[in-house]
LOBAKOL-427537 format. One line per 8 residues: number of its first residue (from 1); their letters; for each residue z negated, x negated, y negated of N, C-alpha, C, O. Coordinates in steps of 0.02 Angstrom, whole numbers, plus 50000, padded with zeros to 5 digits. Each point is the difference from the previous one (the first is absolute). Layout:
N
NUM) A) Z,X,Y,Z,X,Y,Z,X,Y,Z,X,Y  ...
END
This chain:
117
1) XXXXXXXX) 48770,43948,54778,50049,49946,50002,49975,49945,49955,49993,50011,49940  49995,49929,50085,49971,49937,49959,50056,49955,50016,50040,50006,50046  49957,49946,49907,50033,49947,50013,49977,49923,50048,49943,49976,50001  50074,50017,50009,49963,49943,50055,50017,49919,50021,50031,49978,49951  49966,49996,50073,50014,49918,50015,50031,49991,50069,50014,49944,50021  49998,50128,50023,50025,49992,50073,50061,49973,49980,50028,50006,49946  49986,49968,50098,50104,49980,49994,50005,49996,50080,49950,49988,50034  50108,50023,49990,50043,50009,50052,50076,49965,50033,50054,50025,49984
9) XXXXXXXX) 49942,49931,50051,50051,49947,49992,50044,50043,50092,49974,50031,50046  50105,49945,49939,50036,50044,50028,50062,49945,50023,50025,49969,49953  49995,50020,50104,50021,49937,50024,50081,50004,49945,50037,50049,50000  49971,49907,49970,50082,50005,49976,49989,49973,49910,49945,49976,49987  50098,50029,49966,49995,49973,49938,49956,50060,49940,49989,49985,49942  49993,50074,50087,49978,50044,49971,49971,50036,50008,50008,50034,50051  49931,49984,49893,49945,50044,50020,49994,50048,50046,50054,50003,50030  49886,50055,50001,50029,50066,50018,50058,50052,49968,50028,49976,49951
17) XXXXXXXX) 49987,50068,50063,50049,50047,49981,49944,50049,49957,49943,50014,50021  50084,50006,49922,49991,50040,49959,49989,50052,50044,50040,50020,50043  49868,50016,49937,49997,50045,50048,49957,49985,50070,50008,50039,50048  49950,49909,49957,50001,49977,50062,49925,50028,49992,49974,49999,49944  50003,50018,50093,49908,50026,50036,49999,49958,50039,50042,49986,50043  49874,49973,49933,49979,49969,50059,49926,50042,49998,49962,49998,49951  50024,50041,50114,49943,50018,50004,49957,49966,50033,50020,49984,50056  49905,49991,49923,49952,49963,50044,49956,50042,50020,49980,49986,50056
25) XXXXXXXX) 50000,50053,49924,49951,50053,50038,50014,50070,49982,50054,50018,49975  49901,50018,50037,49983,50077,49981,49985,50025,49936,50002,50059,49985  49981,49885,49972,50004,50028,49953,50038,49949,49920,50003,50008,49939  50014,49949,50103,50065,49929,49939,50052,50002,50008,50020,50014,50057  50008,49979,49909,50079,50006,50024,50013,49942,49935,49961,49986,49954  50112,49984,50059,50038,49967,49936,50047,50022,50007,50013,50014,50058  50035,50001,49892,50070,50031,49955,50022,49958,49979,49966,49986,49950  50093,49965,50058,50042,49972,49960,50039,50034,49964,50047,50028,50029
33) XXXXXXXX) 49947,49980,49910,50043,50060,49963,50047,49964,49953,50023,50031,49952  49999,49884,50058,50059,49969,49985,49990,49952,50057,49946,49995,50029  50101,49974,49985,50031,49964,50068,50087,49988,49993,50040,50004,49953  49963,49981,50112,50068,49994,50029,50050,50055,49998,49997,50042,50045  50047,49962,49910,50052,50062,50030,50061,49995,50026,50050,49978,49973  49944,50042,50076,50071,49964,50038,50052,50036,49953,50042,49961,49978  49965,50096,50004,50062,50030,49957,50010,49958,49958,50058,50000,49981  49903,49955,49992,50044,49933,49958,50008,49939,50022,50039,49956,49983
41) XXXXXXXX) 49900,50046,50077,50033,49927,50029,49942,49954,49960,50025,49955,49967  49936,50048,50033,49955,49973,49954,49941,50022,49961,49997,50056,49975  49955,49899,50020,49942,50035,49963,50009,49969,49926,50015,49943,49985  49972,50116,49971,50028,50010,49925,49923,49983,49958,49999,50010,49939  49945,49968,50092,49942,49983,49973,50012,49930,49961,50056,49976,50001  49905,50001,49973,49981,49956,49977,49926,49943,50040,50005,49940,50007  49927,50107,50015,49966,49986,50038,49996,50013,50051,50040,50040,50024  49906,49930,50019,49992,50030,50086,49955,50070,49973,49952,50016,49965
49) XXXXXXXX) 50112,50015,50087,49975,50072,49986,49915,49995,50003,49968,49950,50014  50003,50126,49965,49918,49982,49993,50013,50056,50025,50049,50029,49976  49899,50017,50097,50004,50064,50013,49960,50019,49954,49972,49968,49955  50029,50112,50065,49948,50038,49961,49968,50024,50073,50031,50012,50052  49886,49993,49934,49940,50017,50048,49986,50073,49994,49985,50030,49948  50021,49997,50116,49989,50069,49992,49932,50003,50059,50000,49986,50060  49951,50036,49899,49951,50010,50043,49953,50073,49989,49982,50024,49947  50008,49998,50115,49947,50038,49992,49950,50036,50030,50001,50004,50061
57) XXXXXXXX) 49950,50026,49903,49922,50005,50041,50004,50060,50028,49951,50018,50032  50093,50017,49966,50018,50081,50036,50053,49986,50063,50037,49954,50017  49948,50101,50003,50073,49997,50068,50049,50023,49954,50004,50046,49960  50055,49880,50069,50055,50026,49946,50050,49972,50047,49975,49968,50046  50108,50037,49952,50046,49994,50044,50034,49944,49955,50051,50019,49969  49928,49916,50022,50032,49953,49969,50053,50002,49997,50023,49997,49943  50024,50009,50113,50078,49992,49989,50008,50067,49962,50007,49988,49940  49994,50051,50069,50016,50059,49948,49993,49970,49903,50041,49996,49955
65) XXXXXXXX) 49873,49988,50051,49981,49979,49935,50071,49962,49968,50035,50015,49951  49970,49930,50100,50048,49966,49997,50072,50000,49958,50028,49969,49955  49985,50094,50094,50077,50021,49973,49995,50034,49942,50039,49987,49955  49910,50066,50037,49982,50035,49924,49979,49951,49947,49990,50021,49943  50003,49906,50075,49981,49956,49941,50067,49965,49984,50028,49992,49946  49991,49987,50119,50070,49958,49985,50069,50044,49961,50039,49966,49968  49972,50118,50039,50034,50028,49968,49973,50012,49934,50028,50042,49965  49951,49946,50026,49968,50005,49927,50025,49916,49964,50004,49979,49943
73) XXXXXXXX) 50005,50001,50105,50009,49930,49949,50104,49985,49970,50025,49955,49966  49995,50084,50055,50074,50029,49991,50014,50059,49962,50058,50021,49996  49881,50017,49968,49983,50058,49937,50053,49977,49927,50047,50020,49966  49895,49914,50041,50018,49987,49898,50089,49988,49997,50025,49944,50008  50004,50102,49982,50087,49985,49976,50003,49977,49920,50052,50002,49967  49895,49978,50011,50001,49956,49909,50011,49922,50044,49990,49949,49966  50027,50042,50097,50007,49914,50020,50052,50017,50023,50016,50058,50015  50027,49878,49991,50049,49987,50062,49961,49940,50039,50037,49959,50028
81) XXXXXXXX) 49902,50033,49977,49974,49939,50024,50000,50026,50089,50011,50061,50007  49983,49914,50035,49992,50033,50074,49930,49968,50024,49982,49995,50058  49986,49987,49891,49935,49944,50031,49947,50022,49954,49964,49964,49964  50036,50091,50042,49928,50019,49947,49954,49996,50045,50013,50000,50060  49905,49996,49907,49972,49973,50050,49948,50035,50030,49972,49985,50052  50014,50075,49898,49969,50055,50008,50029,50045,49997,50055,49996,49973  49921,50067,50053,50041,50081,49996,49966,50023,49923,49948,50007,49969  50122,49999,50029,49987,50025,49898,49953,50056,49969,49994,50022,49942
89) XXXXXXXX) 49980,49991,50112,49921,50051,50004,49957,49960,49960,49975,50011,49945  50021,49949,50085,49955,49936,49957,49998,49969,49955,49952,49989,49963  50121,49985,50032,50010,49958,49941,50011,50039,49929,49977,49974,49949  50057,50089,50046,49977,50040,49953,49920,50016,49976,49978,49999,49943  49983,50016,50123,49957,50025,49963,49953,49948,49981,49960,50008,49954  50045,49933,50083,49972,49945,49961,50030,49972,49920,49971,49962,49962  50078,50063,50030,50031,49962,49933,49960,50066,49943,49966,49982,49952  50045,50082,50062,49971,50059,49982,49912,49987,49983,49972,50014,49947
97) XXXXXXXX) 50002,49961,50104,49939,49972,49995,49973,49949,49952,49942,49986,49983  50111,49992,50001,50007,49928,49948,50010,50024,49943,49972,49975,49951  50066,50076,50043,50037,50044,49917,49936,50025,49996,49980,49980,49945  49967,50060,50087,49942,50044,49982,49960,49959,49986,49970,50019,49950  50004,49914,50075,49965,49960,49984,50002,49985,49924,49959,50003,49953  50089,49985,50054,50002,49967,49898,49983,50040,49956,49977,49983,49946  50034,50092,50077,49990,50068,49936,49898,50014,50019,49960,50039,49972  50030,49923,50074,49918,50007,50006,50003,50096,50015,50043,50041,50016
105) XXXXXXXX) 49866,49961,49961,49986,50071,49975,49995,50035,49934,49952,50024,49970  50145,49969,50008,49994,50025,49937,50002,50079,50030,50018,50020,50055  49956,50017,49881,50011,50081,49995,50059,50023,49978,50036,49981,49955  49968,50072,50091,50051,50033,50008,50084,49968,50045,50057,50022,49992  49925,49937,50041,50045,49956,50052,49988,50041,50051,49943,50024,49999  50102,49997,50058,50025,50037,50047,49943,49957,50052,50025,49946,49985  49942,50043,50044,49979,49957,50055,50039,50015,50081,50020,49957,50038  49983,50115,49970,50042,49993,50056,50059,49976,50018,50051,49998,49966
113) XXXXX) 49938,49983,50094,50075,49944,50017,50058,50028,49989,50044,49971,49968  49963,50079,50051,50056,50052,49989,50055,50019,49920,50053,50027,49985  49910,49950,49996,50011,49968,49920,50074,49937,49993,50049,49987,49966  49915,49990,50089,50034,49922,49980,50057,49983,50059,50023,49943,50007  49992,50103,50028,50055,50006,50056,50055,50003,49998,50032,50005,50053
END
């Protein structure tokens, strides 16, 4: 999952719907994983949504990928935000990644991730 520069325009005052797959081939797909939600009647963003790029070099069933990436982005209950923008798989272990960084290779620091979960 990368982030990317595609955008997707949708006839009316508002982005796609939260949730939307646009697949271009066999092996790209895009995920809007904030958008339009009709349950409010409105998109609660601030920017034009940015998908997230799901690509890959194996046989893989994108829309599936899809739905196992997009439920993940409704995990983190530390928000009431509805527009997170990654599945909190990530954004934890990137912030986690950032805390280990600063302690370097001191001795006797836990290095496994499992540590910091």
């Amino acid at each position: 999952m990368l982030p990317t520069h595609f955008r997707l325009v949708r006839y009316g005052s508002y982005p796609p719907k939260r949730g939307t797959l646009c697949v271009v081939n066999d092996d790209v797909a895009y995920l809007f994983i904030t958008g339009f939600m009709p349950e409010f009647g409105t998109y609660p963003g601030l920017h034009i949504p940015m998908p997230a790029q799901i690509k890959s070099q194996d046989v893989l069933d994108l829309t599936k990928a899809a739905m196992d990436i997009f439920g993940l982005t409704r995990v983190n209950w530390n928000t009431a935000s509805m527009t997170v923008g990654q599945p909190v798989t990530l954004s934890f272990a990137r912030k986690i990644k950032g805390i280990m960084a600063k302690f370097g290779d001191k001795p006797g620091l836990p290095a496994s991730f499992r540590f910091y979960i």
